[in-house]
GULO-692526 format. One record per residue: residue in one letter; residue number from 1; x, y, z of N, C-alpha, C, CB in turn. Coordinates in nm, 4 decimals, m for minus. Glycine has a CB too. Example, Ala and Ser with C-alpha at 12.3 -4.5 7.8 and 13.67 -1.06 7.14 Angstrom:
// residues 2
+----+-----+----------+----------+----------+----------+----------+----------+----------+----------+----------+----------+----------+----------+
: aa :   i :      npx :      npy :      npz :     capx :     capy :     capz :      cpx :      cpy :      cpz :     cbpx :     cbpy :     cbpz :
+----+-----+----------+----------+----------+----------+----------+----------+----------+----------+----------+----------+----------+----------+
:  a :   1 :   1.3190 :  m0.5690 :   0.7800 :   1.2300 :  m0.4500 :   0.7800 :   1.3200 :  m0.3300 :   0.7800 :   1.1308 :  m0.4473 :   0.9046 :
:  s :   2 :   1.2850 :  m0.2250 :   0.7080 :   1.3670 :  m0.1060 :   0.7140 :   1.2900 :   0.0030 :   0.7870 :   1.4084 :  m0.0598 :   0.5725 :
+----+-----+----------+----------+----------+----------+----------+----------+----------+----------+----------+----------+----------+----------+
***
This chain:
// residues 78
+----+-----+----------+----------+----------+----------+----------+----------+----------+----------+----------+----------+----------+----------+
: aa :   i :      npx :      npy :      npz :     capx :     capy :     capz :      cpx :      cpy :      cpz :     cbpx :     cbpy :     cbpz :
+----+-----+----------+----------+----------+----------+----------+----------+----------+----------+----------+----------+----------+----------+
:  x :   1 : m23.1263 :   9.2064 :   2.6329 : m23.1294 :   9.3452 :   2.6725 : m23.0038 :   9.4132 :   2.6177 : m23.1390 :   9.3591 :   2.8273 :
:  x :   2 : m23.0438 :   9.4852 :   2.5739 : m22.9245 :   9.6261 :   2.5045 : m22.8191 :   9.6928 :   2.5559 : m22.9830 :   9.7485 :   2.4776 :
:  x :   3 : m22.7219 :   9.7232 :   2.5727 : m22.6535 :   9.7811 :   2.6622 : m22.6990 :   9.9379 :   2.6138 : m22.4920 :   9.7337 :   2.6614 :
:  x :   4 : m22.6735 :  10.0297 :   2.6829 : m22.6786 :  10.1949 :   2.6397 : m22.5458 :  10.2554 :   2.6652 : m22.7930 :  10.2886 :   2.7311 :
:  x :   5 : m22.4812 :  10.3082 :   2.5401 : m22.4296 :  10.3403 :   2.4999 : m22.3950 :  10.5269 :   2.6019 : m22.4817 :  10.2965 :   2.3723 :
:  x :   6 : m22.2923 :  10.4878 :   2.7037 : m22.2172 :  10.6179 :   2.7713 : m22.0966 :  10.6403 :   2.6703 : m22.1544 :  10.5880 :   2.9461 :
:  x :   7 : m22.1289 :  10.7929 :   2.6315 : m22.0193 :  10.8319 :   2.5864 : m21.8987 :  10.9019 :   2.6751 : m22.0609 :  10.9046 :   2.4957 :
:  x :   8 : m21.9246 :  10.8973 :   2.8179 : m21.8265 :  10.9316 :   2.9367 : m21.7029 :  10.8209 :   2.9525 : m21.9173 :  10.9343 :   3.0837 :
:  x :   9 : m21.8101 :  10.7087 :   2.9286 : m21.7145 :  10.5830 :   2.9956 : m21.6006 :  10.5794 :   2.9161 : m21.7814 :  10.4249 :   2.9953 :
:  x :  10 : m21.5694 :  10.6120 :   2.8205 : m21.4230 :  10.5746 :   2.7648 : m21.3207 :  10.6862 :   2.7356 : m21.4377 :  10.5013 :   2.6314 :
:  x :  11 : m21.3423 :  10.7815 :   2.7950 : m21.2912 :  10.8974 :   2.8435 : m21.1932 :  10.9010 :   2.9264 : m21.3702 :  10.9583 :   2.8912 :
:  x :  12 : m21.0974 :  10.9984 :   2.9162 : m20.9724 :  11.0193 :   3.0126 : m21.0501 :  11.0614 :   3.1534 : m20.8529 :  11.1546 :   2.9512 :
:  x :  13 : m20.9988 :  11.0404 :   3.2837 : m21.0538 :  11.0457 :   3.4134 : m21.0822 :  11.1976 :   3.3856 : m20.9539 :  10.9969 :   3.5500 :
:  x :  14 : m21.0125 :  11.2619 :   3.3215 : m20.9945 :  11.4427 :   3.3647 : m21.1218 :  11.5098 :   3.2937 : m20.8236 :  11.5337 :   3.2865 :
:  x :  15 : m21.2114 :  11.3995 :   3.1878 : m21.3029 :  11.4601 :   3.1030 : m21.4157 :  11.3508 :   3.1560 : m21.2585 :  11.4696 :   2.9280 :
:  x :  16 : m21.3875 :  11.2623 :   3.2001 : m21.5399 :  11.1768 :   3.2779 : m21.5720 :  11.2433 :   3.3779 : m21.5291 :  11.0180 :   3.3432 :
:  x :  17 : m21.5029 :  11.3583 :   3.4889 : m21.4947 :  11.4035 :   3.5748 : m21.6004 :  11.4724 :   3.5968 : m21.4043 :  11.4459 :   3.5807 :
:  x :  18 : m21.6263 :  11.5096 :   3.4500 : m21.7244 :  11.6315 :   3.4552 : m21.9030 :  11.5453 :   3.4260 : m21.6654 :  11.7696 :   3.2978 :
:  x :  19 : m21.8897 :  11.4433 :   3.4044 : m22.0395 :  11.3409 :   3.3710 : m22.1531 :  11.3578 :   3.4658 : m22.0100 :  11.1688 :   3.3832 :
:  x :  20 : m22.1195 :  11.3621 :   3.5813 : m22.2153 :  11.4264 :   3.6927 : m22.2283 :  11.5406 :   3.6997 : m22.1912 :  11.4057 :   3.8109 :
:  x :  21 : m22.0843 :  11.6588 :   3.6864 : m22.1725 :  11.7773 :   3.7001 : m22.2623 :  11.8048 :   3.5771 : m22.0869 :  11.9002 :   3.7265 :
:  x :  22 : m22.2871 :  11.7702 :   3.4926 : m22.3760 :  11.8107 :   3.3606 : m22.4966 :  11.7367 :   3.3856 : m22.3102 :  11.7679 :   3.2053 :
:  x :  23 : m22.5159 :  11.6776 :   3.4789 : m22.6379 :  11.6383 :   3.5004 : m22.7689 :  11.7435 :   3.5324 : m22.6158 :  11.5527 :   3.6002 :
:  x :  24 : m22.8879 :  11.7135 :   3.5226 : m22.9517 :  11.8139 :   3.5767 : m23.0808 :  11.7231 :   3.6282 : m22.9770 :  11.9417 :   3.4703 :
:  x :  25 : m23.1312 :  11.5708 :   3.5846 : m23.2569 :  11.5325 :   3.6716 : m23.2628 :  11.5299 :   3.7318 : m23.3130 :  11.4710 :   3.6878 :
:  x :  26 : m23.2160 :  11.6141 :   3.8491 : m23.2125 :  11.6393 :   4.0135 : m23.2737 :  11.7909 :   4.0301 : m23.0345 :  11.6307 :   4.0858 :
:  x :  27 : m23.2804 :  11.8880 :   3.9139 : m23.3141 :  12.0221 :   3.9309 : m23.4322 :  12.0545 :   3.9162 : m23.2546 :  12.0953 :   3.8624 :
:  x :  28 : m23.5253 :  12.1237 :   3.9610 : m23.6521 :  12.1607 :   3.9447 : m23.6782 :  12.2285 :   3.7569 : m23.6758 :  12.2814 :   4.0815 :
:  x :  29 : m23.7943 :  12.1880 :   3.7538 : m23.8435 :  12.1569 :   3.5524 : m23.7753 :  12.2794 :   3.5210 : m24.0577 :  12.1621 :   3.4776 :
:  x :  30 : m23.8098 :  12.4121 :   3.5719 : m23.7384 :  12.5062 :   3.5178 : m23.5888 :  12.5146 :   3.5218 : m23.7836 :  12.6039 :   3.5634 :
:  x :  31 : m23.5338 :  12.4925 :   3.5777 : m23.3721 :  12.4898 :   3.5725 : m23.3293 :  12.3615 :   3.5119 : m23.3003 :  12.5018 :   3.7227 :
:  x :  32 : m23.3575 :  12.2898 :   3.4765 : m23.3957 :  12.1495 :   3.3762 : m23.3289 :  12.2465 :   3.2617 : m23.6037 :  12.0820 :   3.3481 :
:  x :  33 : m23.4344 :  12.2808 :   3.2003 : m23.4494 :  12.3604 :   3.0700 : m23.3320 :  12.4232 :   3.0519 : m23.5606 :  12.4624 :   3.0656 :
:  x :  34 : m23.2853 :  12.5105 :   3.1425 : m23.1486 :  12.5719 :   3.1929 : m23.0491 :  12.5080 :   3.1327 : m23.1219 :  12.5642 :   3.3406 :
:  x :  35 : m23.0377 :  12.3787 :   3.2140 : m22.8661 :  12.3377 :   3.2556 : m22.8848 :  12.2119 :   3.1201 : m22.8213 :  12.2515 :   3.4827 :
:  x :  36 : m22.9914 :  12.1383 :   3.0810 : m22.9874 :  12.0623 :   2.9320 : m22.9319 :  12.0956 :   2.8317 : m23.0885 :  12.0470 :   2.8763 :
:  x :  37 : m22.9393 :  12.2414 :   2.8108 : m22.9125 :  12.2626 :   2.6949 : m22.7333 :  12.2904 :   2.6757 : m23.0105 :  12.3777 :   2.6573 :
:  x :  38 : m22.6645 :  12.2578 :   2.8170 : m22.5433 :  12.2558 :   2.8332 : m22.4841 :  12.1402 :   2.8410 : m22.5174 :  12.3170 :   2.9192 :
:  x :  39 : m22.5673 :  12.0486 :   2.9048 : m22.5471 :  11.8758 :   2.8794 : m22.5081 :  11.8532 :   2.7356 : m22.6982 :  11.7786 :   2.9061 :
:  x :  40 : m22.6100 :  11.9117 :   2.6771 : m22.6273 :  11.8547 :   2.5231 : m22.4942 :  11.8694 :   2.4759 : m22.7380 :  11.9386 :   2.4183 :
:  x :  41 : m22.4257 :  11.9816 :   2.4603 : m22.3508 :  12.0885 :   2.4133 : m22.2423 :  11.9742 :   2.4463 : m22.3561 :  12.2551 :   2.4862 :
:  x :  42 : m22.1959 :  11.9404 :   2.5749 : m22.0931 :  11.8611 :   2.6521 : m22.0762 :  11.7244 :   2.5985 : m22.1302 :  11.8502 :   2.7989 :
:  x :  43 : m22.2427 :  11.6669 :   2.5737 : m22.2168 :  11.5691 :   2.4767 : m22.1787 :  11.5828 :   2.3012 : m22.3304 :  11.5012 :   2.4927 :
:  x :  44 : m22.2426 :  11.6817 :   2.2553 : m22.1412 :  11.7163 :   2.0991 : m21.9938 :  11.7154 :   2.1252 : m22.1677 :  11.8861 :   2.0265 :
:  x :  45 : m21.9593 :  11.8167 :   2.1946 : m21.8273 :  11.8354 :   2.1978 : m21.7552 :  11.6741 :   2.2741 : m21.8026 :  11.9907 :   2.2902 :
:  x :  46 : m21.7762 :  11.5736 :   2.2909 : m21.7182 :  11.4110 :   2.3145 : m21.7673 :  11.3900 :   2.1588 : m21.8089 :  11.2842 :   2.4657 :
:  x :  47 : m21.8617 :  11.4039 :   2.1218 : m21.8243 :  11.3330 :   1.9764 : m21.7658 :  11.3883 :   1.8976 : m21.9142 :  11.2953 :   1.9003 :
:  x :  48 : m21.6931 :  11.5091 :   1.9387 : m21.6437 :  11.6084 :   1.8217 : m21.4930 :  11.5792 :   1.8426 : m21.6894 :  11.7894 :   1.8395 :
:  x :  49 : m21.4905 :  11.6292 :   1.9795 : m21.2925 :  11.6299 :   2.0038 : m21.2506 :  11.5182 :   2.0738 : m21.2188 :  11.7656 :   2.1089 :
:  x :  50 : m21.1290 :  11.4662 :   2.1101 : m21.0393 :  11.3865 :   2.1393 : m21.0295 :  11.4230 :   2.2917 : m20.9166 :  11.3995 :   2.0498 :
:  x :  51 : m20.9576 :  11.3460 :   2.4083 : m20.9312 :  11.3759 :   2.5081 : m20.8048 :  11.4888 :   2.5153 : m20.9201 :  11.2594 :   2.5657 :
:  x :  52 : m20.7730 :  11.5271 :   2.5985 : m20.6889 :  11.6323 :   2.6389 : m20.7082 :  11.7678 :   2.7070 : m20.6405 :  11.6568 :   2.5469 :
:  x :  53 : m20.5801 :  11.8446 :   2.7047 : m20.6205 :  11.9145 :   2.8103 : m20.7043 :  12.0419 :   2.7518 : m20.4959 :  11.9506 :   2.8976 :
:  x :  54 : m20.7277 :  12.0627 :   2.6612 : m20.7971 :  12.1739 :   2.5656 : m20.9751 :  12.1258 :   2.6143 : m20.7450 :  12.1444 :   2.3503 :
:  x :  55 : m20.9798 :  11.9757 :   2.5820 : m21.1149 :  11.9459 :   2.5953 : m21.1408 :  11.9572 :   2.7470 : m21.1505 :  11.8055 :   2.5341 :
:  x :  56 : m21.0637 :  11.9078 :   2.8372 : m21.1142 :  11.9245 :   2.9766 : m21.0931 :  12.0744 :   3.0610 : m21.0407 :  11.8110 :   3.0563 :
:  x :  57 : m21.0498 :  12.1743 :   2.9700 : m21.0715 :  12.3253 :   2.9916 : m21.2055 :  12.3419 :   2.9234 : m20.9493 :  12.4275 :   2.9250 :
:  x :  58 : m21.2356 :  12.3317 :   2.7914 : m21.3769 :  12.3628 :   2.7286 : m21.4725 :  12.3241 :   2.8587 : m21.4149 :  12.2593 :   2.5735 :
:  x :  59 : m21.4792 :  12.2162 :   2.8964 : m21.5961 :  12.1462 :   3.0025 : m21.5875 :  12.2222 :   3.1445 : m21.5622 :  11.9633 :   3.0343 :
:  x :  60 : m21.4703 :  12.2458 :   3.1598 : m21.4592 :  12.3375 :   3.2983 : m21.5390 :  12.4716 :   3.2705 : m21.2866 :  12.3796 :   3.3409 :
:  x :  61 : m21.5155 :  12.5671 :   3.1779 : m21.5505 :  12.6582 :   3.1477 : m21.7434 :  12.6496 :   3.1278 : m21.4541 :  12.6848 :   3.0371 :
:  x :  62 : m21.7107 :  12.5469 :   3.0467 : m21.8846 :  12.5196 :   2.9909 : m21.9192 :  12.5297 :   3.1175 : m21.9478 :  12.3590 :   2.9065 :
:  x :  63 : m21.8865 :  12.4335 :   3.2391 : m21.9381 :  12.3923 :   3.3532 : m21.9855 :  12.5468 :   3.4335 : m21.8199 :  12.2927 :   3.4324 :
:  x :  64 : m21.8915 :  12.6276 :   3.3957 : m21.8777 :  12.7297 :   3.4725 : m22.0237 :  12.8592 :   3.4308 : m21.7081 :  12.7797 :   3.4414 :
:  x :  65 : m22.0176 :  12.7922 :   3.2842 : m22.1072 :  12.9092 :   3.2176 : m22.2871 :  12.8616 :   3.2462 : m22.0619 :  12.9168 :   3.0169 :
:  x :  66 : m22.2548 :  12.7273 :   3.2414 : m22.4021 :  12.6413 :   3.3195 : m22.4569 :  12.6874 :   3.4467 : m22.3713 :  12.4833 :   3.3621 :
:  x :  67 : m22.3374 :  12.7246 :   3.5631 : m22.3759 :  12.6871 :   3.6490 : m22.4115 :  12.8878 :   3.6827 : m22.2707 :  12.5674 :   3.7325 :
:  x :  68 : m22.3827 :  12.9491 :   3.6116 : m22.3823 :  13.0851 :   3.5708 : m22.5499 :  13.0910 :   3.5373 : m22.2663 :  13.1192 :   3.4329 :
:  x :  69 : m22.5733 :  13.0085 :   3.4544 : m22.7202 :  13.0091 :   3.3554 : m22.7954 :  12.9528 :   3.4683 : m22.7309 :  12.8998 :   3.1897 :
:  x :  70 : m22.7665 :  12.8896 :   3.5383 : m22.8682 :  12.8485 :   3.6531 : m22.8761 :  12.9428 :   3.7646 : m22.8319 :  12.7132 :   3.7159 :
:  x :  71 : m22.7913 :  13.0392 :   3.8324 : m22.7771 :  13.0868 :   3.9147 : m22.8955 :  13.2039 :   3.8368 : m22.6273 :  13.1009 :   3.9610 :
:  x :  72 : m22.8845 :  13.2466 :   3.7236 : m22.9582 :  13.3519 :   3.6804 : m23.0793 :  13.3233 :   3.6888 : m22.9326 :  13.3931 :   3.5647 :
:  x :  73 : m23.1119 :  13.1625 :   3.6347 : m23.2699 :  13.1441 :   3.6272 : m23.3323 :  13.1600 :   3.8100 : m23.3071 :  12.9542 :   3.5453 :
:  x :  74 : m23.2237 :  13.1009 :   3.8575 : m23.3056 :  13.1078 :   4.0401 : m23.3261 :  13.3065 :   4.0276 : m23.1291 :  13.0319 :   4.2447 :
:  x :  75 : m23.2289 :  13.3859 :   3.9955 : m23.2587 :  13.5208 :   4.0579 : m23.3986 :  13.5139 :   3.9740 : m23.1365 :  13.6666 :   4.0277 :
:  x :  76 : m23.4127 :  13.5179 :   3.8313 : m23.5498 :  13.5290 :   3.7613 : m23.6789 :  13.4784 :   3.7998 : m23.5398 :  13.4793 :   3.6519 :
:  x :  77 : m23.6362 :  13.3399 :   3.9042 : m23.7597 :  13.2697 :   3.8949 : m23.7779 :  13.3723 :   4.0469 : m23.7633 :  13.0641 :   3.8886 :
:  x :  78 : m23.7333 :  13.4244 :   4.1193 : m23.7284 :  13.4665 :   4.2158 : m23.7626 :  13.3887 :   4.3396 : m23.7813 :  13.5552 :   4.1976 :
+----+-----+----------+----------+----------+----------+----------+----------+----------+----------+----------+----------+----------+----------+
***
């Protein structure tokens, strides 16, 4: 059996921190759609940049702009 490959796990604590909030298979299909396409984003940017404090502001912010994009889809979905 294979191991699967987390790109969180070898991360500074201050940028693994954020591995759960970018989750979304807990959200209903439509807010799925939502908050994935910010996961994704969270995972480019680990293969792109290095740890530090630049990268664990990007993820705070991202986090912030996700959770922004979801709050909108609940007012839409009404």
């Amino acid at each position: 059996m294979s191991e699967r490959y987390d790109p969180w796990e070898s991360r500074h604590l201050s940028v693994q921190h954020f591995r759960s909030l970018f989750g979304y298979a807990h959200l209903p299909e439509h807010l799925q759609l939502v908050s994935s396409s910010f996961h994704d984003l969270a995972l480019l940017l680990l293969d792109e940049l290095e740890d530090g404090p630049e990268l664990s502001a990007c993820l705070r912010k991202l986090l912030e702009a996700k959770d922004c994009a979801v709050r909108q889809a609940l007012i839409d979905h009404g």
